[in-house]
Each structure stands twice: as structure tokens, then as C-alpha cells.
C-alpha positions in Angstrom: 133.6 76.8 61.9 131.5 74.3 62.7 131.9 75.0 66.4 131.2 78.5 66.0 127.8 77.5 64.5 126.9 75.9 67.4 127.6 78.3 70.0 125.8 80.9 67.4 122.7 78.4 67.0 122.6 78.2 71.1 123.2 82.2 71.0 119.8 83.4 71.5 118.6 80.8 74.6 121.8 81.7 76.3 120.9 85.8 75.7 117.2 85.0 77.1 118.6 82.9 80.4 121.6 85.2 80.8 119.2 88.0 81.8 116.3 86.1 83.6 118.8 84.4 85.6 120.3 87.6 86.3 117.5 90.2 86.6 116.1 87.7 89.2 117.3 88.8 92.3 117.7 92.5 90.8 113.7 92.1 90.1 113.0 90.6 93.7 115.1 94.1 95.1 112.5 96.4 93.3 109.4 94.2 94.7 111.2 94.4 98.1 110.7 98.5 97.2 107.0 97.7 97.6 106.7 95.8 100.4 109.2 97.7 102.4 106.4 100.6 101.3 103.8 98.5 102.4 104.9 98.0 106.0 105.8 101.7 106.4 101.6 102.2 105.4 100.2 99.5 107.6 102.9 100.7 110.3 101.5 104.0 110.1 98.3 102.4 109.7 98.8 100.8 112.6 100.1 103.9 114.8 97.0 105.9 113.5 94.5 103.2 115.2 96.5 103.8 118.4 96.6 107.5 118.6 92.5 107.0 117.9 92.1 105.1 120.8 94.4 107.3 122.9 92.7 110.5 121.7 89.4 108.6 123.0 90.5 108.5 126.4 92.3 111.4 127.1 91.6 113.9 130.0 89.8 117.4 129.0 92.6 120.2 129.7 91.9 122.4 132.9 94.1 124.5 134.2 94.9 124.3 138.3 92.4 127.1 139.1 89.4 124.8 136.9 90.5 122.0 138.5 90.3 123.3 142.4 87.0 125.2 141.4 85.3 121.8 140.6 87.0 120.0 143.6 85.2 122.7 145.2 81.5 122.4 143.5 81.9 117.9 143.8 82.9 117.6 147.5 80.2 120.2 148.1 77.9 117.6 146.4 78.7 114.7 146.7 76.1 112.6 145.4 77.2 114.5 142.4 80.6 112.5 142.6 78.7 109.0 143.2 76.2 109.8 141.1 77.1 107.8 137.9 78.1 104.7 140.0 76.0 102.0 141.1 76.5 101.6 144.6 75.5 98.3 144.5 78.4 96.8 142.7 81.0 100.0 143.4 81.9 100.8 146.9 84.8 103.4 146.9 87.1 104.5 149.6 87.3 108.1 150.9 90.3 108.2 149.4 88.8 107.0 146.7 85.9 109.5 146.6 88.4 112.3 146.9 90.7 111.4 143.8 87.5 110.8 142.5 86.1 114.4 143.2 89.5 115.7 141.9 89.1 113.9 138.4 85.4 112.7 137.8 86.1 112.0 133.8 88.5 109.4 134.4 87.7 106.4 132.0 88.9 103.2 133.9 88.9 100.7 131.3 89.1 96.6 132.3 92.9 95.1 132.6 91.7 92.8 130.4 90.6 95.5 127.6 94.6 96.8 128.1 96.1 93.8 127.8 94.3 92.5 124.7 94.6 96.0 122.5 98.1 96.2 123.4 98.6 92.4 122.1 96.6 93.3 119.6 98.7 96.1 118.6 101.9 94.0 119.1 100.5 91.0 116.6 99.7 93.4 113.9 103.3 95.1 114.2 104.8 92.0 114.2 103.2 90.7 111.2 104.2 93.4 108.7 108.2 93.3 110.0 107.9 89.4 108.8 106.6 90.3 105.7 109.1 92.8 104.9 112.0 90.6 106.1 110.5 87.8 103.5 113.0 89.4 101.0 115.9 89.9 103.2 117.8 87.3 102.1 118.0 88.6 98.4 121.5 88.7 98.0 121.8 85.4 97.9 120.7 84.4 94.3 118.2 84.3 92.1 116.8 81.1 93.4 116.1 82.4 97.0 114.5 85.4 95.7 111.8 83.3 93.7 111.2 81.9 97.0 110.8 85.0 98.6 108.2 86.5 96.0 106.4 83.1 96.6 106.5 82.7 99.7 105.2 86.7 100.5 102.2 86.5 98.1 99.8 84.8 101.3 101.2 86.9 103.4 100.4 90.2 101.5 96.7 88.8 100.4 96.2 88.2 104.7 97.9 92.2 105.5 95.6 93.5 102.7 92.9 92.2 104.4 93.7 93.7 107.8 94.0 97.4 106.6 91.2 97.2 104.3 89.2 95.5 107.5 90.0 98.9 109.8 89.4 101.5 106.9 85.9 99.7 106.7 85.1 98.9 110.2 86.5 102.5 111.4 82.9 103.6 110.0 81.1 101.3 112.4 83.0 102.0 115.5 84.0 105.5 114.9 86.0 107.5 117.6 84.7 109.3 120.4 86.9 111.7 122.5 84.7 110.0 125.6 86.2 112.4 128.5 85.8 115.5 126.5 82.0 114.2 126.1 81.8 113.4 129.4 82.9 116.9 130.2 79.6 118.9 128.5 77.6 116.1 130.0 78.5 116.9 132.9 78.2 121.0 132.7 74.4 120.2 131.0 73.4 118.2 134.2 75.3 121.3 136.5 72.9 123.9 134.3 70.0 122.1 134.8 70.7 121.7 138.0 71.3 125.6 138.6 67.9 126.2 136.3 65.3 124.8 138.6 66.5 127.6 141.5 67.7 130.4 139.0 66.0 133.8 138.9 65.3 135.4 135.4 68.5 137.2 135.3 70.4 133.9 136.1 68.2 132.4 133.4 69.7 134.3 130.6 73.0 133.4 131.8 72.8 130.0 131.8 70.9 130.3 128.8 73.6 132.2 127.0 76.3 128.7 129.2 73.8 126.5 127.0 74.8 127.9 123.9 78.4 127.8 124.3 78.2 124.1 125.4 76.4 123.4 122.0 79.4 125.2 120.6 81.8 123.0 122.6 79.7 119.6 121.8 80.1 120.6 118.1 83.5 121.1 118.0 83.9 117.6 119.6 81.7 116.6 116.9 84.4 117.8 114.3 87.4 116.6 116.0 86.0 113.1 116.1 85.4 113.5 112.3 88.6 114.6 111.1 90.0 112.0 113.8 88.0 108.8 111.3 88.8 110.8 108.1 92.5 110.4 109.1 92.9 107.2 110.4 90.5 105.3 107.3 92.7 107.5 105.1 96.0 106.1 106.1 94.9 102.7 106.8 93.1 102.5 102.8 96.3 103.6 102.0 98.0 100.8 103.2 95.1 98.7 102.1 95.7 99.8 98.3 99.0 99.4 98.3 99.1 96.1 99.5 96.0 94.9 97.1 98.4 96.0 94.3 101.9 94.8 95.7 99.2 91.6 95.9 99.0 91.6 91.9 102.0 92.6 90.9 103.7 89.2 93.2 101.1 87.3 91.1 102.4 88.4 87.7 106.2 88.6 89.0 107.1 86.1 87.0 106.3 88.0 83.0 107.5 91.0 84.2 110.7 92.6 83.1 112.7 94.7 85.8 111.8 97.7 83.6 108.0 96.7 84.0 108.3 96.0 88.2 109.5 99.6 88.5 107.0 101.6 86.3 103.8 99.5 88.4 105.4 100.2 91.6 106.0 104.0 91.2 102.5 103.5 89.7 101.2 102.2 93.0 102.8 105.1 94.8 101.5 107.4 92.7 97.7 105.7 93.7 98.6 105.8 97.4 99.6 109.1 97.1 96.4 110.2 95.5 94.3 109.0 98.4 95.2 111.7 100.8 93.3 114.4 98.9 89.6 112.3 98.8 87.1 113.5 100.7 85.6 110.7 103.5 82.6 109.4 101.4 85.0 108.6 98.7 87.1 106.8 101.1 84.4 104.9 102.7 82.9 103.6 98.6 86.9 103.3 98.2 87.5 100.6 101.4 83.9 99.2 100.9 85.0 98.0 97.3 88.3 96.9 98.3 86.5 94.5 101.0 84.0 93.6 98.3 86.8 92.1 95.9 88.9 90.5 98.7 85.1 88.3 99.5 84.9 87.7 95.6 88.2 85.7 96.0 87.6 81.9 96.5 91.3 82.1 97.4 90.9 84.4 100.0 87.4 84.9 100.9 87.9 82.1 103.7 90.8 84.0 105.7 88.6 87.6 105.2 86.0 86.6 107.2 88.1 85.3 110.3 90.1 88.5 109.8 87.2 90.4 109.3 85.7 89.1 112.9 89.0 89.9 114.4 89.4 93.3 113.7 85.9 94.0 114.8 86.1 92.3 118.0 89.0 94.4 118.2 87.3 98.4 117.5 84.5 97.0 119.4 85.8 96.1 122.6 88.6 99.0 122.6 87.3 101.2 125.1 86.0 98.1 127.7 84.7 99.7 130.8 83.8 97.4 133.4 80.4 97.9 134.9 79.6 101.0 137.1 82.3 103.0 135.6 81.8 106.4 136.0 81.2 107.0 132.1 77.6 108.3 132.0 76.4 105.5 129.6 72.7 106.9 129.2 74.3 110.1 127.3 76.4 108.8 124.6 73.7 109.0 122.5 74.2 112.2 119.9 70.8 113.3 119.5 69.8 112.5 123.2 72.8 115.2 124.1 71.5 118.0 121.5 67.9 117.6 122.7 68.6 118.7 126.2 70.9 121.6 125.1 67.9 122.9 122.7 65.2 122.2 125.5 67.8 123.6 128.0 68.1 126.7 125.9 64.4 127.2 125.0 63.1 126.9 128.4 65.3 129.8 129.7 64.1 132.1 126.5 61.0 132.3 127.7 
């Protein structure tokens, strides 16, 4: 009797350890959940950035027939060709000048630029693979997964930081799609070109060739906008979903397994939500996040450092080393729009 009033007086400590002890590793397995979610987000994140930058520097479509007409019209004029180079720090072949009149959009960016975005690009990758693998070793108890849980919460809080970083950086170093720009530059210098000599008849056609560049220029316009919308939108999602995988590490420890599923299907339910916002509500959405990541004593230290990373990084993307035969004095948006209008108005009248 007496021993079965011990075991009965023990009874409830050994109910409330049986199930800690036990839920453990099970609770550990549905955090994994979120950070396996988490590196699929930066990931994609991650990809997103890398299509922008491709997107930047890809060639304008021209079908063989375009592309002999305007080998034609450069070799004809070739200062055209040289035109954008400094010829006192470029000094190009004949062969050179020929491939050159072939393709005059090419963007030639620095070894250097290459080399660091694709490290770049490798580092991040890497990062959120050793994160996820933090919880790998769950099957192997209870006490390793405590471990794990610990030992991810730095490494989400640092993640965070980087996707939230690019969703509000992306803003100040949108994309440009610089060959297709370089492409109505170039026809706007051709039309004003063909103006000075043009007869009146001629003047309405390359009045009515103005407007459809200004049609072109806009729709470049658009396609660099829904290009931003869709890369901060996938890289806030990440950003939110590690800022709440963040909290939910930090209070691991009172939750029930019960609890840990309901806030993580919660937090997909928030990431999911994020595809439908419209930009401006992205941008207040990434500019908060960044806000509360500087409010944190803990963390406020490593945001900066990340935060001068990733700008260094959108900043010097696109590298071009000097005399590159990117038309530098028309990237300006406004600049481009006031010669179509002036272009336009001065052959209607």
C-alpha cells in the first residue's frame, strides 16, 4: 500500500516529464517545418534577385533581318559605333568594331563585378542550407533538438535581416532592363539624327516613330515595375517568415506541440497573404520590418553590417568599367521623356 502511495504521490511529475521529454524532439520536427519553409522563401528570394539582375542585362530581341539592317546603318556610320566610347581610354580592334557594329547594346560588365555577385549569390545560398540542416540531426533525442532550436535562433535573427535588407534596398536600386533602354536611346539619337535633313513628309513620319518609342520606353517602364513588385514581394516574404520563425524559437520552450503547429500554419497563412498587396504596402511592410530589427539591442549591431552588405551588393551589380558603351548621360528618366516630347513637338509644327 504504502508503495503504491508513493508511485501515486510521484504520479503527476512523472505525467508532466513523460510528455516534455517526449514532445521534445516531436516539437523540434514541427519548428524544422518552419525553417525548412524559411529557406524555400529566402531560396526563392534569392533566385528572384538573380533573375532581376539577368533581366537587367539581357539583349533586346531582333530577328536576323533587324539585326543585318542595323549592321548595315552602324558600318555606314561609324562614328555612330564609337560614339559612346572614349577613345582615350578604349582602343578597339577591327574586329572588334565589327562585333561591335553587329551588337552595339552589349553591357560588358567588370570581371570583378561577375565574380563578386556570383560569390555573393553563393554565400547567401549557402547560409540558408546551414540553417535548415541546424535540425537535421533531430532523431537523435530530445536533448540534441534543444540544441538545435538554440543553436538556429542567431542564425534566423542574421537571415531575417538579409531578406528584409533586399525587400528594402530593392527600392533604392530598382531594376533597369539597361539594353532594352539602351535600345530607344539609341533610335531617339537615329530620329534626331534623320530630323535635321527630313522634308515635311518625312517629318510626320518620324514624328508618328517618336510616338511609338514613347510607347516602347513606357512599356520598359512597366516591366521594370512589375520586375521590383515581384522580387520585394518574395523576398518580404521570406523576411516575415523568418521574423516570426525568429519568435516562435524564442518562446519554444512554453509551447506545447499543439501550440508550435497552430503559429506555424499561422505564419504561412501571413506569407501567403503577402502576394496579393499592392507595392506601397510592401514597401511600409519591409520598411517596418527593418525598423524593428534596428529597435533590437540584440541585433541592431549585426543589421547594420548586413545592411551595408547588401547595398554594396544592389549597388555595384551592374559594374561597367569605364568607356563602356552604356550611354551613361541618358539613364536619366525624365532626361529620356523630354527629348521624345521635344522630338515629337518640333515635327508637329
Amino acid at each position: 500500500m504504502l508503495k503504491n502511495q508513493k508511485i501515486l504521490k510521484y504520479l503527476p511529475l512523472l505525467l508532466i516529464c513523460f510528455p516534455l521529454s517526449s514532445c521534445t524532439p516531436e516539437k523540434a520536427k514541427a519548428l524544422r517545418i518552419g525553417a525548412i519553409q524559411f529557406k524555400s522563401e529566402s531560396i526563392a528570394c534569392i533566385d528572384s534577385i538573380d533573375n532581376m539582375r539577368q533581366r537587367e542585362l539581357e539583349p533586346v530581341p531582333r530577328n536576323p533581318e533587324e539585326i543585318r539592317e542595323e549592321f548595315i546603318n552602324n558600318i555606314l556610320n561609324s562614328s555612330r559605333i564609337l560614339e559612346p566610347i572614349d577613345p582615350l581610354t578604349i582602343e578597339l580592334t577591327p574586329d572588334e568594331q565589327i562585333d561591335l557594329a553587329i551588337d552595339p547594346y552589349t553591357i560588358e560588365l567588370t570581371p570583378e563585378a561577375q565574380e563578386k555577385w556570383q560569390k555573393f549569390m553563393d554565400d547567401l545560398t549557402f547560409q540558408y542550407s546551414v540553417f535548415a540542416s541546424i535540425y537535421d540531426d533531430l532523431e537523435q533525442g530530445s536533448f540534441l533538438a534543444k540544441d538545435s532550436v538554440e543553436k538556429s535562433k542567431e542564425y534566423a535573427g542574421k537571415l531575417t535581416i538579409q531578406m528584409g535588407a533586399f525587400a528594402n534596398l530593392i527600392d533604392q536600386y530598382p531594376p533597369r532592363l539597361l539594353q532594352h533602354r539602351n535600345d530607344v536611346i539609341d533610335k531617339i539619337d537615329r530620329l534626331q539624327d534623320e530630323y535635321t535633313n527630313a522634308s515635311s513628309s518625312q517629318q510626320q513620319e518620324i514624328r508618328a516613330n517618336a510616338g511609338s518609342l514613347m510607347e516602347q520606353w513606357q512599356q520598359i517602364k512597366s516591366e521594370e515595375e512589375k520586375i521590383k513588385n515581384e522580387t520585394v514581394k518574395q523576398c518580404l516574404q521570406a523576411a516575415v517568415m523568418g521574423k516570426k520563425l525568429e519568435n516562435l524559437i524564442d518562446e519554444y520552450d512554453q509551447l506545447d506541440l499543439d501550440t508550435i503547429n497552430t503559429i506555424i500554419a499561422g505564419i504561412l497563412d501571413a506569407v501567403g497573404s503577402i502576394a496579393g498587396q499592392d507595392y506601397s504596402t510592401l514597401k511600409q511592410q519591409s520598411s517596418d520590418l527593418i525598423a524593428q530589427i534596428k529597435a533590437d539591442e540584440i541585433l541592431v549591431e549585426s543589421a547594420e553590417i548586413i545592411l551595408a552588405e547588401v547595398n554594396k551588393a544592389l549597388e555595384g551589380r551592374n559594374s561597367q568599367p569605364e568607356g563602356n558603351n552604356s550611354p551613361s548621360s541618358h539613364t536619366n528618366d525624365e532626361e529620356i521623356l523630354a527629348e521624345l516630347r521635344a522630338l515629337m513637338q518640333t515635327t508637329n509644327q
